[in-house]
C-alpha positions in Angstrom: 4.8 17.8 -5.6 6.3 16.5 -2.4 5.0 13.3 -0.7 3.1 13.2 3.1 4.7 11.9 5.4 1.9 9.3 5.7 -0.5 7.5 3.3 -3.7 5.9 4.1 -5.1 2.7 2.5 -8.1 0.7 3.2 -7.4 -2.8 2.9 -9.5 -5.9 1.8 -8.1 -9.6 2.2 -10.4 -12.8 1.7 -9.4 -16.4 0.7 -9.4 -17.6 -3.0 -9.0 -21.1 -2.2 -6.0 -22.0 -0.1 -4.5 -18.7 -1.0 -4.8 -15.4 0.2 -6.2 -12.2 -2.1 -5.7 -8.6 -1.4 -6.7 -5.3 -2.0 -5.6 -1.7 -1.3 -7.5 1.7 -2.3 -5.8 5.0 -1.6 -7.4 7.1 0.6 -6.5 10.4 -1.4 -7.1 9.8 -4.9 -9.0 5.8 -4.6 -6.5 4.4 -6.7 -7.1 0.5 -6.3 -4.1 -1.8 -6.0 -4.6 -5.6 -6.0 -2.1 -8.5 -5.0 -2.6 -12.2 -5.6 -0.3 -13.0 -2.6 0.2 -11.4 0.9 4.2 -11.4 -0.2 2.6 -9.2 -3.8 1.1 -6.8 -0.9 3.9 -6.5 1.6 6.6 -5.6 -1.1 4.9 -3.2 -2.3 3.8 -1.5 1.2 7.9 -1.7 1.8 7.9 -0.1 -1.7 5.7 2.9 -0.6 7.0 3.4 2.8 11.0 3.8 1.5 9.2 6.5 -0.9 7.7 8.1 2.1 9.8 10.8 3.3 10.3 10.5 7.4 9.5 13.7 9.2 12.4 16.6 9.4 14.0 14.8 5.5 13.2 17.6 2.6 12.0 16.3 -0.2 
């Protein structure tokens, strides 16, 4: 199975103290991910989106 082109979260980000928490469900299949840093969240975004084949690349 090839991967969209795309991918849809919803994201939820709130304070634990002085740091920040985050959350990420995936919009086709609710698969939850959760980060205890906004650096945790961003690496794996960048993780997903060089997975993510551009449009016109076969997969």
């Amino acid at each position: 199975m090839s991967k969209q082109p795309y991918s849809t979260y919803v994201l939820r980000m709130w304070r634990d103290g002085s740091e920040w928490r985050a959350s990420i469900k995936e919009a086709r299949n609710n698969k939850q991910h959760n980060f205890v840093s906004l650096e945790s969240l961003v690496e794996f975004l960048y993780t997903q989106a060089e997975q993510t084949p551009r449009n016109g690349d076969k997969q």
